[in-house]
C-alpha angles and dihedrals in degrees: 000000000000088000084052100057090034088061092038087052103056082030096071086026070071098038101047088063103041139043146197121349089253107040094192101075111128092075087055118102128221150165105237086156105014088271108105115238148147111272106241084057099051093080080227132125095227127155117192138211112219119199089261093056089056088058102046111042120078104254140118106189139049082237082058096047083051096063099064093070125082108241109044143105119215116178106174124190087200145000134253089047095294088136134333134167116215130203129186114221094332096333123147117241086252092053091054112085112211108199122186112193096349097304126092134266106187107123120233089221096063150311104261095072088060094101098049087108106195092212133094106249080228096066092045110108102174143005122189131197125217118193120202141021116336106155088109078064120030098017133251133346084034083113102134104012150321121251095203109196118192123187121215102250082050094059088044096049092108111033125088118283096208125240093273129098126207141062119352099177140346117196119192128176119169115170138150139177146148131016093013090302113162123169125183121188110183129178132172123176125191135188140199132164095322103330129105125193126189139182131180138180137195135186128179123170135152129174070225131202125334112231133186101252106235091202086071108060088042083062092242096113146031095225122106106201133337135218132231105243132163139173113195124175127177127183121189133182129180138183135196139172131173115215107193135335092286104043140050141171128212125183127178129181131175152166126227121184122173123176111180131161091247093195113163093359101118101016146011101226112140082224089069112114097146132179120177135194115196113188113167132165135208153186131183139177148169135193128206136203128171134172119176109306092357132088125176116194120198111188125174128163125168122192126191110194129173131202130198109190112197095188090162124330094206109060099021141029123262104264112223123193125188104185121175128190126190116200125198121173121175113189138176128189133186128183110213112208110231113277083224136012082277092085131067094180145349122202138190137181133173120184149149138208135193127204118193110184127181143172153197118199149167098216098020111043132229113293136152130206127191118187129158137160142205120233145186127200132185129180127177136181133206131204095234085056116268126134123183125182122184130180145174135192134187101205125188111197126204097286089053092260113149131199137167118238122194133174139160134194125203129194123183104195115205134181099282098347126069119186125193142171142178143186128185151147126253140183148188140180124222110268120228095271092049092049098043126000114148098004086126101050114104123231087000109216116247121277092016120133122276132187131219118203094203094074109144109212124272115250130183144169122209131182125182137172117192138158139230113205135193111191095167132359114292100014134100143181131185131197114185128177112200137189139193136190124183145174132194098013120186123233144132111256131176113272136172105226088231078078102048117090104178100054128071095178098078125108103238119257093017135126128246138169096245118193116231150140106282094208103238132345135191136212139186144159158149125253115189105183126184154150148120139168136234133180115245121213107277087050108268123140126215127188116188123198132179140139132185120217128200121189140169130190118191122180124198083220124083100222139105111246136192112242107348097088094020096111129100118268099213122021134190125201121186125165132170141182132197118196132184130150118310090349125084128181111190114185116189115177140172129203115195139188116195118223105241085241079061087050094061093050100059112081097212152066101276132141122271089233118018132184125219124189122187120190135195128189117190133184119198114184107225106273097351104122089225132100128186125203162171134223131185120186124208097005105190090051098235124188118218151109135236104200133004116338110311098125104227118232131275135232106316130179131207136168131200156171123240113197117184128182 
């Protein structure tokens, strides 16, 4: 306890002084509620993530970017982007909406393939964070917050593309490292007359980590211990042509394949000897058309995965899933000029979207859901500082229920303080995992997953205030109080089958982790953000960037669940980078304290608080266009879990070569 306010301590001695990891982001523009604006007059509390960011920092996933950001929950089952859940200020990974070009990528299967992101990290050029409620404006699961990622050819679709032909942009990062591990990230981007085409590969694989096999000594397999491999591969392709001044057309397809041992990931059974292969396929687009003060906005996107599921081949089938989603958004938007000097802008939008989901399984059965909403948004700025933005959305989800979701944010700028505050309802329907997994296994093994089709949708209410302030050029620093109220959550808890009414394939007496409504939970927390940077006098420049995050979760239940309380109670951020000429360090680390309720859920002899520290070095020869670097992930070599029992990777080092033109 001492080592953890000491660091605490030096930590906000830190904080009190720096902000956000790009300073200048009031001049960013985002879409905290569809309606594009600059940050500091969104009334949200939303980080982003520039193109530059993306480079520089030493990560290798979307999930690793993630963790630098105070807020945030990030229980990963592996490292390099093979599978992490992530929660927004004690969320759980269902309640957290990822976006990609304005559709959605949550997966009908389940939520923890949200975070398979079909794109190269190479041909990302920004990723926003919304914290806080966001289903009035982008639709269901957006409880605690969005993670919006765009890619570059996406924020270009409608700028001139120049009269010559030829080469934009080639991105190329090879780099490989311990235990077999290669990963390639590849982008080009070409240009003609209006249009823009663009193509990206990635590849990740490892032999992974070697493990002692629980189900060994137990005396359930022959296997003595197992290792952590994985073998991902994403291809994306993306068109776009502007036809005139007033319309343009954007198109994007990919292929995504992942095959992990995903041993321990959903259980901790000793049973447990999975393997998973994840193929899904997918296709978005979105149509523009302005004229003057109007703007209309067609986006559609369908994705077809499937899953096959090897828990144990011995004592039970292979489970397959085909799932397929189909996405339409029609939006139109009108900027009214001020009736009078008060006003700087007014902005309307009206919409409506429609999801339809299916699937085809072996454990699950065949079902289909369809769901939409209909939604308004207004936004207005005044010249003395104020911004205020209000929605509302009637939203009918898959069994024809219908409710009615609001919510407004509020910012008052002022000349180096900006305050801000929001308050809204969400939503969100069991997905099919959580309504049925497993029902059509036979004689289910013990402390496996079971679902329950009489979930009743999740509903919460948050409110936050919170503060951005500029003491002196280039440094920030952000304060933000947050609550959350919920009822009917949805979460696996333990659960003997005597006790289980809906299912006749449990073994009597035995325990299972049964999904159901926990009836009401509460959240609520503390986010310090800050960080700038300065020159010092030989020239070097240094950024620091750090946050602290406090966050409780109380249940009016007295039972363990699953995700609902498995985040860290108190979380430490800290990240610096040294630049000077042609050498760059870049340090990006993560304290954590687990909640005791956290403690319970991970099968396995890990620290209560653990400390994790990743590093990047990087050269880059003056003009060249190449940078070589190192990474080493997890430098101190800690052991430990964050969630069940799928033990997390130790230190592991890479090196690689970066080549722009």
């Amino acid at each position: 306890m001492r080592r953890f306010l000491f660091l605490s301590f030096l930590f906000l001695s830190y904080s009190t002084l720096f902000a956000q990891i790009s300073v200048q982001l009031d001049s960013i523009s985002v879409t905290a509620s569809r309606i594009t604006t600059n940050i500091s007059e969104s009334g949200k509390h939303v980080s982003v993530f520039t193109r530059e960011d993306i480079e520089n920092m030493p990560a290798t996933s979307v999930d690793e970017l993630l963790r630098s950001l105070p807020g945030l929950n990030i229980n990963t089952r592996q490292g390099f982007g093979v599978q992490a859940d992530v929660g927004i200020r004690g969320s759980t990974y269902s309640q957290v909406l990822f976006m990609l070009d304005n559709v959605p990528l949550n997966d009908p299967l389940t939520a923890h393939f949200n975070t398979n992101i079909p794109v190269s990290l190479s041909e990302i050029g920004q990723i926003e964070l919304i914290r806080g409620p966001a289903s009035t404006s982008f639709g269901a699961d957006a409880v605690g917050g969005v993670v919006h990622i765009k890619t570059n050819l996406y924020l270009q679709r409608e700028l001139e593309t120049g009269s010559e032909r030829g080469i934009s942009m080639a991105n190329f990062d090879v780099s490989g490292g311990q235990n077999n591990f290669l990963m390639t990230d590849a982008a080009l981007v070409m240009q003609a007359r209006g249009w823009r085409f663009s193509t990206s590969a990635r590849i990740s694989r490892s032999d992974g980590e070697t493990f002692p096999n629980p189900g060994f000594a137990e005396g359930v397999s022959s296997q003595t211990d197992y290792n952590t491999w994985f073998d991902l591969l994403s291809v994306s392709t993306a068109v776009s042509h502007r036809f005139s001044n007033r319309l343009s057309w954007y198109v994007r397809g990919g292929f995504d394949q992942r095959d992990f041992n995903a041993r321990y990931f959903y259980t901790r059974s000793i049973f447990d000897e999975s393997v998973e292969e994840i193929q899904s396929r997918w296709l978005l687009s979105a149509i523009t058309y302005s004229h003057g003060s109007n703007r209309t906005e067609i986006n559609a996107s369908f994705r077809s995965v499937n899953d096959i599921f090897n828990f144990n081949s011995e004592i039970a089938p292979v489970n397959e899933h085909t799932t397929g989603q189909l996405f339409l958004n029609l939006s139109h938007q009108v900027e009214l000029a001020g009736e009078s000097s008060r006003f700087r802008y007014v902005r309307l939008m009206g919409g409506a979207q429609y999801l339809d989901k299916n699937i085809e399984s072996t454990d699950r059965g065949d079902h289909r859901d369809g769901s939409g909403g209909i939604y308004a948004i207004g936004t207005a700025s005044w010249i003395n500082g104020l911004s205020i933005t209000s929605s509302l959305r009637l939203q009918i989800d898959s069994a024809g229920r219908s409710d009615l979701l609001p919510q407004a944010s509020a910012a008052y700028n002022l000349q180096n303080i900006s305050f801000r505050s929001s308050v809204g309802r969400a939503g969100r329907v069991g997905d099919f995992t959580e309504r049925y997994i497993s029902s059509a296994i036979p004689n289910l093994t013990p402390l496996r997953n079971i679902g329950n089709p009489d979930l009743q949708p999740e509903k919460s209410t948050t409110i936050d205030l919170g503060a951005d302030w500029r003491p002196v050029r280039n440094f920030r620093f952000s304060p933000t109080v947050f609550y959350r109220s919920s009822n009917n959550l949805i979460d696996y808890a333990l659960t003997n089958s005597d006790n289980i009414t809906n299912a006749t394939n449990l073994l009597p007496g035995e325990n299972y982790f049964y999904a159901q409504n926990i009836s009401s939970s509460s959240t609520s927390g503390i986010e310090l953000m800050g960080s700038g940077n300065f020159r010092i006098p030989n020239g070097t420049g240094i950024t620091l960037q750090g946050g602290y995050t406090y966050i409780r979760t109380t249940s009016d239940q007295e039972t363990v669940s699953r995700y609902i309380a498995n985040h860290p109670s108190h979380q430490l951020n800290a990240g610096i980078q040294i630049t000077h000429s042609w050498l760059s360090v870049y340090s990006q680390s993560e304290y954590n304290v687990r909640s005791p309720e956290a403690e319970l859920l991970v099968d396995g002899i890990v620290p209560s608080s653990y400390f994790i520290t990743n590093l990047r070095i990087t050269i880059s020869p003056a003009e060249s266009g190449v940078r070589l670097y190192s990474r080493i992930m997890n430098v101190t070599d800690t052991k430990y879990q964050e969630i069940l029992g799928a033990p997390m990777p130790g230190r592991w080092i890479m090196a690689g070569v970066q080549l722009s033109l």
